[in-house]
N, CA, C and O atoms as a CHARMM CRD file, in Angstrom:
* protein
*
  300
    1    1 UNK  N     86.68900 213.76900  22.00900 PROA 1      0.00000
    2    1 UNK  CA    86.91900 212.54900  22.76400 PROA 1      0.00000
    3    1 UNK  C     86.69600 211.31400  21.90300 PROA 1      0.00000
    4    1 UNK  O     87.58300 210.47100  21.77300 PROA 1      0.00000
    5    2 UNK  N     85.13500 211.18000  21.13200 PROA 2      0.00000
    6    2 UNK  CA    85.37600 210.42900  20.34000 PROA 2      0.00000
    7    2 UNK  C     86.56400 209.74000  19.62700 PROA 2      0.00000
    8    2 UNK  O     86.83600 208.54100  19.67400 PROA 2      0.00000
    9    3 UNK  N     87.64400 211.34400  18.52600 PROA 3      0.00000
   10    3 UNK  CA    88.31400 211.02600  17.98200 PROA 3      0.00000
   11    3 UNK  C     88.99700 210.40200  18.43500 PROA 3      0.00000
   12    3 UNK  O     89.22000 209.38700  17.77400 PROA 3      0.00000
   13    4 UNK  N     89.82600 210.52700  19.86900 PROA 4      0.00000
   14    4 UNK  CA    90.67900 210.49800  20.59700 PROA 4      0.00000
   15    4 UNK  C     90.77600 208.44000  20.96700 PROA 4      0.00000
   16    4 UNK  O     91.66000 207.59100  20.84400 PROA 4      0.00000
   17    5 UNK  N     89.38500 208.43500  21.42100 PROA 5      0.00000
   18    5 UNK  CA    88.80200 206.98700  21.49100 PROA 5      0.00000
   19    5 UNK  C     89.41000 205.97200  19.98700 PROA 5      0.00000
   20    5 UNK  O     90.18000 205.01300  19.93600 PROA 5      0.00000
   21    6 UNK  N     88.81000 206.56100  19.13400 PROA 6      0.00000
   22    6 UNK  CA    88.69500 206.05200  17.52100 PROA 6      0.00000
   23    6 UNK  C     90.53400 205.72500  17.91100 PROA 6      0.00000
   24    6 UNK  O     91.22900 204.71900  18.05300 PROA 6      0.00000
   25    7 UNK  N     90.68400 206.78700  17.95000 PROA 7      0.00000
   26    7 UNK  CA    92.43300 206.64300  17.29600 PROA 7      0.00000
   27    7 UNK  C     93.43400 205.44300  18.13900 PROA 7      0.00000
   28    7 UNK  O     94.00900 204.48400  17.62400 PROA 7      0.00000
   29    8 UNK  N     93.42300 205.84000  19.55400 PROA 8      0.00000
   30    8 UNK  CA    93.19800 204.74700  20.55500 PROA 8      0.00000
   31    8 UNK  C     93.29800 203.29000  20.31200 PROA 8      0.00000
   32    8 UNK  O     94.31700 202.63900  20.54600 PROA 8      0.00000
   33    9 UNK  N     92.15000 202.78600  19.81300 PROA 9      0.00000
   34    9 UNK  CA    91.51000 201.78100  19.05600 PROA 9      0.00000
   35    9 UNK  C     92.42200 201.03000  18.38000 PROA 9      0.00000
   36    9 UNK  O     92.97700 199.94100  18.52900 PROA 9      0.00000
   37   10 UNK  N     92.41400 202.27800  17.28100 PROA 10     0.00000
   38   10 UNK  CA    93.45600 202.11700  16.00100 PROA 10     0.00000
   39   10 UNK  C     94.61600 201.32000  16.14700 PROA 10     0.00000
   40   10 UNK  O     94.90800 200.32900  15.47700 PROA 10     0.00000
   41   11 UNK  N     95.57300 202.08400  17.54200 PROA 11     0.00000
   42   11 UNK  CA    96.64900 201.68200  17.57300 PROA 11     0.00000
   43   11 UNK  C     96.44200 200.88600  18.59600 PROA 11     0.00000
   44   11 UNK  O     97.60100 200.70400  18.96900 PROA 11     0.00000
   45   12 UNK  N     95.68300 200.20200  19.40800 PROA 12     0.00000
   46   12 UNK  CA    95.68000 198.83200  19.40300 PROA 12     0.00000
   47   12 UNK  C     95.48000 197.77600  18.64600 PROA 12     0.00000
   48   12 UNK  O     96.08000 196.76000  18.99500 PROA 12     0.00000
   49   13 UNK  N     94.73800 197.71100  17.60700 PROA 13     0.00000
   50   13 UNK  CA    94.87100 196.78600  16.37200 PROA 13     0.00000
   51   13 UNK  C     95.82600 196.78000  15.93000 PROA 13     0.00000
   52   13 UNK  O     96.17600 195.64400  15.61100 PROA 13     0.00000
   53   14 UNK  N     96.62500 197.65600  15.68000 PROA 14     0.00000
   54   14 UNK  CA    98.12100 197.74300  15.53900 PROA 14     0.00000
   55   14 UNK  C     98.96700 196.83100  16.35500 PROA 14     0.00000
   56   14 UNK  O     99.72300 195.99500  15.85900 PROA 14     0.00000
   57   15 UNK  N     98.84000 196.98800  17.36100 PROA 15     0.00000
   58   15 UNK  CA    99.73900 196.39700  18.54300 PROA 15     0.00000
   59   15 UNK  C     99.27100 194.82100  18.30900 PROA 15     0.00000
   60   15 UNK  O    100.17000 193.98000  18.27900 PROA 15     0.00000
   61   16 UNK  N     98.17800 194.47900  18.17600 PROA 16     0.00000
   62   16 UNK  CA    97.65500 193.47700  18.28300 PROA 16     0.00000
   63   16 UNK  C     97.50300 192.42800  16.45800 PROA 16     0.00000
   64   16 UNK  O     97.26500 191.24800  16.20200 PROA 16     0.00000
   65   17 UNK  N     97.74300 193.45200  15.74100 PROA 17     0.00000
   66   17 UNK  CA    98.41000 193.32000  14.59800 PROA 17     0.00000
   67   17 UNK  C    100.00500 192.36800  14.26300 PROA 17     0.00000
   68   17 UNK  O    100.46100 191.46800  13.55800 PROA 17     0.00000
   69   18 UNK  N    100.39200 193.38900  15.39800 PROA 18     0.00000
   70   18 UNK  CA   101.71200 193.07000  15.84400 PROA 18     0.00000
   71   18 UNK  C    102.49700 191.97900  16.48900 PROA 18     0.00000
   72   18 UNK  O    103.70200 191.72700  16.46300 PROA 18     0.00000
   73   19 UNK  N    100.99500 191.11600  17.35800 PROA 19     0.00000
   74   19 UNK  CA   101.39000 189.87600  18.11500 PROA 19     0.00000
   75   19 UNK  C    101.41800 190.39900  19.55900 PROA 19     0.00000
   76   19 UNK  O    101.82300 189.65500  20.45200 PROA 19     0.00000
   77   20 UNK  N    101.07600 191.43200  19.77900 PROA 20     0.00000
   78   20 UNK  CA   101.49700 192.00100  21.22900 PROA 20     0.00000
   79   20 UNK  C    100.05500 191.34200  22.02600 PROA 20     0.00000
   80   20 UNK  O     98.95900 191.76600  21.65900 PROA 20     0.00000
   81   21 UNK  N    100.11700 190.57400  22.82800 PROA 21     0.00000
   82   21 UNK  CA    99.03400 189.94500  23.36200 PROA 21     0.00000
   83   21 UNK  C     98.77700 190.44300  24.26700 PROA 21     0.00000
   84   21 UNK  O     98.00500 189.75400  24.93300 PROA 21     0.00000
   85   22 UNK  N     99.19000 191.98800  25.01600 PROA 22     0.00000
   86   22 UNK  CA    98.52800 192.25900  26.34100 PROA 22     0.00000
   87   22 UNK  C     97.23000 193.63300  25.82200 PROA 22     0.00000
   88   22 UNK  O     96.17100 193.89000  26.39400 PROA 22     0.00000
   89   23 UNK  N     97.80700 194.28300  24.60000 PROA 23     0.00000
   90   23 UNK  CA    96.88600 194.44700  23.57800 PROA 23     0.00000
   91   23 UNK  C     95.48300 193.98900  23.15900 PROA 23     0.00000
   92   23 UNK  O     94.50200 194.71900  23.02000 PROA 23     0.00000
   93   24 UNK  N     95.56400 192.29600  22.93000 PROA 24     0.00000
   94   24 UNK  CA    95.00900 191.57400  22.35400 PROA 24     0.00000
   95   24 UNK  C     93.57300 191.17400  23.90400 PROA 24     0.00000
   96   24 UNK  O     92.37000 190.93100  23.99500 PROA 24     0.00000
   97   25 UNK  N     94.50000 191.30300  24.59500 PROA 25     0.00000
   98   25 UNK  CA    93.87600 191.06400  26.31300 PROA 25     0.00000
   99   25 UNK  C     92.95400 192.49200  26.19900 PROA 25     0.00000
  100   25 UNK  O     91.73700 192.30800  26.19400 PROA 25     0.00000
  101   26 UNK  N     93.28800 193.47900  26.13500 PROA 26     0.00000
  102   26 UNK  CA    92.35300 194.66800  26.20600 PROA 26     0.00000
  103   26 UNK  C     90.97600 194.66900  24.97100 PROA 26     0.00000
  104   26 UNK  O     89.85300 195.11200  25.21000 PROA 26     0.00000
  105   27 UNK  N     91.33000 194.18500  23.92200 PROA 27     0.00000
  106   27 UNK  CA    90.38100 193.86000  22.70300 PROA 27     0.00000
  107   27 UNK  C     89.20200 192.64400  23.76100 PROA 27     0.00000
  108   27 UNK  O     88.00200 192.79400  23.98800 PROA 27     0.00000
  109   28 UNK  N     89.91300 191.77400  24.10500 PROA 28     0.00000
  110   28 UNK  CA    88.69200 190.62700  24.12000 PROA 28     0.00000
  111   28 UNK  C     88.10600 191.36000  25.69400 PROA 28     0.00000
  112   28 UNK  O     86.87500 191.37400  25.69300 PROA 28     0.00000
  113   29 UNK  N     88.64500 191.88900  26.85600 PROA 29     0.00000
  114   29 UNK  CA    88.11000 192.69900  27.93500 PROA 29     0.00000
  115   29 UNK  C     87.08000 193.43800  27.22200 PROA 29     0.00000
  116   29 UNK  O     85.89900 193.12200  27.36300 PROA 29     0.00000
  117   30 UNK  N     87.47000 194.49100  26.39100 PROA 30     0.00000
  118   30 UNK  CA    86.43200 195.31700  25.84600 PROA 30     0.00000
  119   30 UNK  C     85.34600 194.78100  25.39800 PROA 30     0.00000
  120   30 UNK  O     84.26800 195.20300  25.81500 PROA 30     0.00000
  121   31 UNK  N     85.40400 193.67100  24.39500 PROA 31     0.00000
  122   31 UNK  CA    84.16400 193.65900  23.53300 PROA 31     0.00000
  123   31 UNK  C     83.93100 191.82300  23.88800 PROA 31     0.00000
  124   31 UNK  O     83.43900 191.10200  23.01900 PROA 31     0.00000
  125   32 UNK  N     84.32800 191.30100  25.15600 PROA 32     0.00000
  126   32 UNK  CA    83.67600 190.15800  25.08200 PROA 32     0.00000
  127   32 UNK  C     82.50200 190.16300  25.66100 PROA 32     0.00000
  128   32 UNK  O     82.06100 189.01400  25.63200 PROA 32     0.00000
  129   33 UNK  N     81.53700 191.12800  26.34200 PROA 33     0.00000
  130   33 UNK  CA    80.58300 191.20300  26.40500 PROA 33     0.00000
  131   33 UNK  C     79.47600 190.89600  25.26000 PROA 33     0.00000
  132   33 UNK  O     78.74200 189.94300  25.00200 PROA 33     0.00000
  133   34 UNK  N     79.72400 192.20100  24.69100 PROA 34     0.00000
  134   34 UNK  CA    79.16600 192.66800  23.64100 PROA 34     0.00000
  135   34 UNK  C     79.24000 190.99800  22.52600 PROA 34     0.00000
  136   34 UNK  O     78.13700 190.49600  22.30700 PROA 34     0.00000
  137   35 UNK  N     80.14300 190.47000  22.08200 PROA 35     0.00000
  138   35 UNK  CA    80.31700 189.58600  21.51000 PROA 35     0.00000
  139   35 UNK  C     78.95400 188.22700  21.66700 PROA 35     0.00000
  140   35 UNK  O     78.16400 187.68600  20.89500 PROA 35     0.00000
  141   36 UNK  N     79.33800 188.12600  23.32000 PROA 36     0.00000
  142   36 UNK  CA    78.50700 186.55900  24.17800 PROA 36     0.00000
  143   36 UNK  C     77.22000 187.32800  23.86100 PROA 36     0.00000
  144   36 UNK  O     76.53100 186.56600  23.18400 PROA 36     0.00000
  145   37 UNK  N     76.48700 188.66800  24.07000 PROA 37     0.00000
  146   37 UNK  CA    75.59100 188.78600  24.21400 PROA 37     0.00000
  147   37 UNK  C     74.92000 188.34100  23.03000 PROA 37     0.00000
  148   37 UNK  O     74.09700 187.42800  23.10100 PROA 37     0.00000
  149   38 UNK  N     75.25500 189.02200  21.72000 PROA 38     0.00000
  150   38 UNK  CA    74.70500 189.18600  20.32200 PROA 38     0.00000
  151   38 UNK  C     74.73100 187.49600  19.95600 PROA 38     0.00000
  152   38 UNK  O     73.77200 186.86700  19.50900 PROA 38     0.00000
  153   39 UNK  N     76.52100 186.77000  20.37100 PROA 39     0.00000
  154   39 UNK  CA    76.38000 185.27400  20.38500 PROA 39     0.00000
  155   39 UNK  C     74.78700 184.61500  21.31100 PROA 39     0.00000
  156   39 UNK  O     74.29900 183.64600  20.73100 PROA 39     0.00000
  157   40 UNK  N     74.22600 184.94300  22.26900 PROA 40     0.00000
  158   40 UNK  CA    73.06200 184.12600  23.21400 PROA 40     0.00000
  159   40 UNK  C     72.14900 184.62400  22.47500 PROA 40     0.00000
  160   40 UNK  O     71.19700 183.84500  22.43300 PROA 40     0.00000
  161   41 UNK  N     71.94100 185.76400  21.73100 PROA 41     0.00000
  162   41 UNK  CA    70.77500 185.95600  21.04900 PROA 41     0.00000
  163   41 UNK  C     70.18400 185.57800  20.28300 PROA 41     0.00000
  164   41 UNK  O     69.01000 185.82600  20.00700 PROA 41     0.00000
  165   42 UNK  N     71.34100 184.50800  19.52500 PROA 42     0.00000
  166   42 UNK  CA    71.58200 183.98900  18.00600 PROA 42     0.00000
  167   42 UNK  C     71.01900 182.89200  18.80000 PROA 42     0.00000
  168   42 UNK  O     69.83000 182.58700  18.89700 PROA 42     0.00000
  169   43 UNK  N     71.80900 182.46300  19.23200 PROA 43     0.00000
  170   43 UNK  CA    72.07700 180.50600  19.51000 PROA 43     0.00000
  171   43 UNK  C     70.97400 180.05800  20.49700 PROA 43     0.00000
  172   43 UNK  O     70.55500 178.90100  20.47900 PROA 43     0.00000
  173   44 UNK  N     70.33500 181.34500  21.68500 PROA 44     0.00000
  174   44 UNK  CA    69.63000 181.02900  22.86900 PROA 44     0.00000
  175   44 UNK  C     70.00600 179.69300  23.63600 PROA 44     0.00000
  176   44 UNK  O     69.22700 178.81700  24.01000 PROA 44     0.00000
  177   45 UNK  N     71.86800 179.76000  23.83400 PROA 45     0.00000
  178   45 UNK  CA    71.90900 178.72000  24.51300 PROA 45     0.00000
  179   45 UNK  C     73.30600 179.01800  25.07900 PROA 45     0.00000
  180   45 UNK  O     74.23000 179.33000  24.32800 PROA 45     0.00000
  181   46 UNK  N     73.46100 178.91100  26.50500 PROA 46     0.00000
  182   46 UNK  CA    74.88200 179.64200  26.53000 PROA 46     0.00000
  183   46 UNK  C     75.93700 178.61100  26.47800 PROA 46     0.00000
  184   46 UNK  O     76.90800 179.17100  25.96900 PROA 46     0.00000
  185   47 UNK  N     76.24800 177.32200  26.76300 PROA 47     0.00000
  186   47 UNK  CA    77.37400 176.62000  26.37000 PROA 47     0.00000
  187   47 UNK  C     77.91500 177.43700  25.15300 PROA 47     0.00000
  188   47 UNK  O     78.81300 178.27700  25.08700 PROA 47     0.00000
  189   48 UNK  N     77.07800 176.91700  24.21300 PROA 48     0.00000
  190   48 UNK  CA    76.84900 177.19200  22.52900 PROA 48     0.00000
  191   48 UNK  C     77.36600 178.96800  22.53300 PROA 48     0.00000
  192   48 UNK  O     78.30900 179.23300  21.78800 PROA 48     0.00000
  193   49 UNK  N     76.92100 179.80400  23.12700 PROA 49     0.00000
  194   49 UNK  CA    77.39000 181.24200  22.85600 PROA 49     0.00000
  195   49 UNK  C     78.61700 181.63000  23.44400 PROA 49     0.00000
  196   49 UNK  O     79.34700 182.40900  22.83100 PROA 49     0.00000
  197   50 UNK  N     78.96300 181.15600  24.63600 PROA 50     0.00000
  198   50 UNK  CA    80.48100 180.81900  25.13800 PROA 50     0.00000
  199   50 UNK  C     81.62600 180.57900  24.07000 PROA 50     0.00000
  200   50 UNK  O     82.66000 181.17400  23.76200 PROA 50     0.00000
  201   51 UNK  N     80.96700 179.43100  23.64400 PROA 51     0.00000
  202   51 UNK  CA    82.17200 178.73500  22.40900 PROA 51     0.00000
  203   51 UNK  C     82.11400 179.83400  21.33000 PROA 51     0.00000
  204   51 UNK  O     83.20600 180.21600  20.90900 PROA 51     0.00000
  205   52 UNK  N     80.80200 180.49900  20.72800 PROA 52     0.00000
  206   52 UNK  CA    80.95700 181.12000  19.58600 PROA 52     0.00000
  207   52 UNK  C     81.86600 182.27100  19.91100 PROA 52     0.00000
  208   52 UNK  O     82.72700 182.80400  19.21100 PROA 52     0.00000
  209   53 UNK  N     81.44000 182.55000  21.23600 PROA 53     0.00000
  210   53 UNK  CA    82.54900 183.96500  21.61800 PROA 53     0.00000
  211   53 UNK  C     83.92800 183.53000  21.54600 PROA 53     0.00000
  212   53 UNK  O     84.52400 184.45600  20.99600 PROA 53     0.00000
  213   54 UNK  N     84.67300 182.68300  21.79100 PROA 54     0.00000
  214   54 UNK  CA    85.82000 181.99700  22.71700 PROA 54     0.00000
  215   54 UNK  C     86.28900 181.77900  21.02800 PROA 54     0.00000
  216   54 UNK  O     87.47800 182.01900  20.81800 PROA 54     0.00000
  217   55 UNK  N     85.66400 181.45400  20.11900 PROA 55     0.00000
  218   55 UNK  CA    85.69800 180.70600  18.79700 PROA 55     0.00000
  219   55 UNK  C     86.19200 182.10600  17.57200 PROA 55     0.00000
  220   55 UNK  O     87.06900 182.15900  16.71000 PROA 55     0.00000
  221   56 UNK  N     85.14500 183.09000  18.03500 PROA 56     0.00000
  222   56 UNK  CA    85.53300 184.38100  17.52000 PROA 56     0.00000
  223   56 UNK  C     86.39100 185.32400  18.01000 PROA 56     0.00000
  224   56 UNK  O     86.24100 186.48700  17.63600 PROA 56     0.00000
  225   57 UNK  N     87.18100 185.06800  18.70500 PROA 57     0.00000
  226   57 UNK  CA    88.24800 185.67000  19.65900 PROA 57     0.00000
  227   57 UNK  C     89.29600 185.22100  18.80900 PROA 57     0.00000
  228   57 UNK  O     89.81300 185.98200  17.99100 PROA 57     0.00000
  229   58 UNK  N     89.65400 184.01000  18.95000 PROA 58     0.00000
  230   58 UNK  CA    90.58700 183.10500  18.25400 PROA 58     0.00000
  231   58 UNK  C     90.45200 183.11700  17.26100 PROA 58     0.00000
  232   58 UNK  O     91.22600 182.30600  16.75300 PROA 58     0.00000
  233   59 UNK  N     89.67700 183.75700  16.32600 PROA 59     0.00000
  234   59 UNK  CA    89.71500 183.68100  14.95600 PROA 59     0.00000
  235   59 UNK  C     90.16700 185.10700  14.77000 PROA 59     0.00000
  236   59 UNK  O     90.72800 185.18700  13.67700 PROA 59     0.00000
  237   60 UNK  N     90.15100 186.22300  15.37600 PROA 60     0.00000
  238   60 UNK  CA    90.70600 187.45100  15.26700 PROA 60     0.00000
  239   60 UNK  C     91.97100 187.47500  15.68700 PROA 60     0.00000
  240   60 UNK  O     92.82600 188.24700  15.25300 PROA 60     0.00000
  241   61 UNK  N     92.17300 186.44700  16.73400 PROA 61     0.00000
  242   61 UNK  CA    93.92400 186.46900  17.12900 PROA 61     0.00000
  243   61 UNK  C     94.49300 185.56900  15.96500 PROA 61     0.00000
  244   61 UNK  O     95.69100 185.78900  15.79000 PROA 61     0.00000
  245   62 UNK  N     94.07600 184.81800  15.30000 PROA 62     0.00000
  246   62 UNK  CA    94.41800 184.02000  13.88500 PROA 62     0.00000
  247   62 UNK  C     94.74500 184.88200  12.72300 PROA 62     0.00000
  248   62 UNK  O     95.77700 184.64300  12.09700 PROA 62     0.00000
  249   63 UNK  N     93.90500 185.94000  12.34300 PROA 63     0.00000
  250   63 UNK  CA    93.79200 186.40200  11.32200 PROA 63     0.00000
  251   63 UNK  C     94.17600 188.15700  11.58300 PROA 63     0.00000
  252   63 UNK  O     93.87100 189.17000  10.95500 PROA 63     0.00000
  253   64 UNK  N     95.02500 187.89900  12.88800 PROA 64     0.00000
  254   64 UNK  CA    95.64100 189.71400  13.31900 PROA 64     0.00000
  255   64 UNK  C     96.24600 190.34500  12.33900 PROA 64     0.00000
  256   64 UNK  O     96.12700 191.57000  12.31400 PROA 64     0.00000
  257   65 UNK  N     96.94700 189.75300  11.41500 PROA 65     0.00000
  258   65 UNK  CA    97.52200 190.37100  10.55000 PROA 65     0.00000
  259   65 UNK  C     96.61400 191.47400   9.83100 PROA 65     0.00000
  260   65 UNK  O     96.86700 192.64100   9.53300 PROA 65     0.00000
  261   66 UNK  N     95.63000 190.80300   9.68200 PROA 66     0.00000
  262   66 UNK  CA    94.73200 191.79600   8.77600 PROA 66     0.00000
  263   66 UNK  C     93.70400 193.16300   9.86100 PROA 66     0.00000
  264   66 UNK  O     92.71200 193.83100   9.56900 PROA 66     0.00000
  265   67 UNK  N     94.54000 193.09000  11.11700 PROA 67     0.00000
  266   67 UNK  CA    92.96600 193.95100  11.60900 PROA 67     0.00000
  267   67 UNK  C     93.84500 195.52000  11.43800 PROA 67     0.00000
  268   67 UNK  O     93.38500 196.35300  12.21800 PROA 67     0.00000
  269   68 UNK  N     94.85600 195.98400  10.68100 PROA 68     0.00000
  270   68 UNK  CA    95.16800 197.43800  10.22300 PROA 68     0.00000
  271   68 UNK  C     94.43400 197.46100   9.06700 PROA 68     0.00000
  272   68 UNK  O     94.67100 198.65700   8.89800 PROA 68     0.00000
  273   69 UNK  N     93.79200 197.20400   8.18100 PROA 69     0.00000
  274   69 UNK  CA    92.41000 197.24500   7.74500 PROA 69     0.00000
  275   69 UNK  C     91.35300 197.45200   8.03500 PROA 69     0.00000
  276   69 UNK  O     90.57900 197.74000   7.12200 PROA 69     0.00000
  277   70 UNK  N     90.85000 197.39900   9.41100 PROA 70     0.00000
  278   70 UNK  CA    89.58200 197.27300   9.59300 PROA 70     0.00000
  279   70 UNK  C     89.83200 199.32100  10.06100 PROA 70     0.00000
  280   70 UNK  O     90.76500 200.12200  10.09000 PROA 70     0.00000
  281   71 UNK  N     88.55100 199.32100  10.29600 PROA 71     0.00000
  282   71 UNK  CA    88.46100 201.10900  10.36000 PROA 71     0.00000
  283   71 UNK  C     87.26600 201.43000  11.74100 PROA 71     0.00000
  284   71 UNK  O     87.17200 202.41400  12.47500 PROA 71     0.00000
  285   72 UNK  N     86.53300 200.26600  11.69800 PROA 72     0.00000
  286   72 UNK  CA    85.54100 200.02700  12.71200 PROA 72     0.00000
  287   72 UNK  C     85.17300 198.51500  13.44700 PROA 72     0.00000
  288   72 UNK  O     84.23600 197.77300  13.15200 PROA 72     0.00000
  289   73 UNK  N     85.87600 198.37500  14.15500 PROA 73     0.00000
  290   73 UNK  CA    86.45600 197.39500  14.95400 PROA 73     0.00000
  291   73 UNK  C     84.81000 197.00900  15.48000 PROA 73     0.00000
  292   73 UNK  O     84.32400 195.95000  15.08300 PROA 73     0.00000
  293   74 UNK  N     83.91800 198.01400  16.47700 PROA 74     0.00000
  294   74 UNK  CA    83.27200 197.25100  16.76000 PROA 74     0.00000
  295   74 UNK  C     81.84900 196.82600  15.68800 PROA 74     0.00000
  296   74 UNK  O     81.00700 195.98400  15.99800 PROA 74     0.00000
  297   75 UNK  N     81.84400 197.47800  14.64000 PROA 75     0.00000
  298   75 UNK  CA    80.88900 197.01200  14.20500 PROA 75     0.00000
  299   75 UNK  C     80.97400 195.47900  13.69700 PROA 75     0.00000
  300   75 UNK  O     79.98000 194.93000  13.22100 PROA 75     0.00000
């Protein structure tokens, strides 16, 4: 299942690689939790961890070209 997950993954960075933004919608669903949280931990302020999330979203939809490179998305 893991693998199955991993691979999954994969070919959404792909898609989202690709410009496909409903893709790109499942990436920030998944891990905008995870993102705001580690962001409020840093900053202890949520305006401020909002934006860093909202800020790092947009910098991955900026720089999509490059996420068929990455191998571990959420780390």
């Amino acid at each position: 299942m893991a693998n199955n997950s991993l691979h999954n993954e994969q070919e959404l960075l792909l898609q989202v690689a690709r410009g496909n933004e409903t893709a790109f919608k499942q990436i920030v669903d998944t891990y905008w939790t995870k993102v705001y949280g580690q962001a409020l931990a840093y900053c202890k302020s949520v305006p401020q961890a909002e934006e860093l999330t909202q800020d790092t979203f947009i910098a991955i939809w900026m720089n999509r070209q490059k996420l068929p490179e990455v191998h571990h998305f959420a780390g």
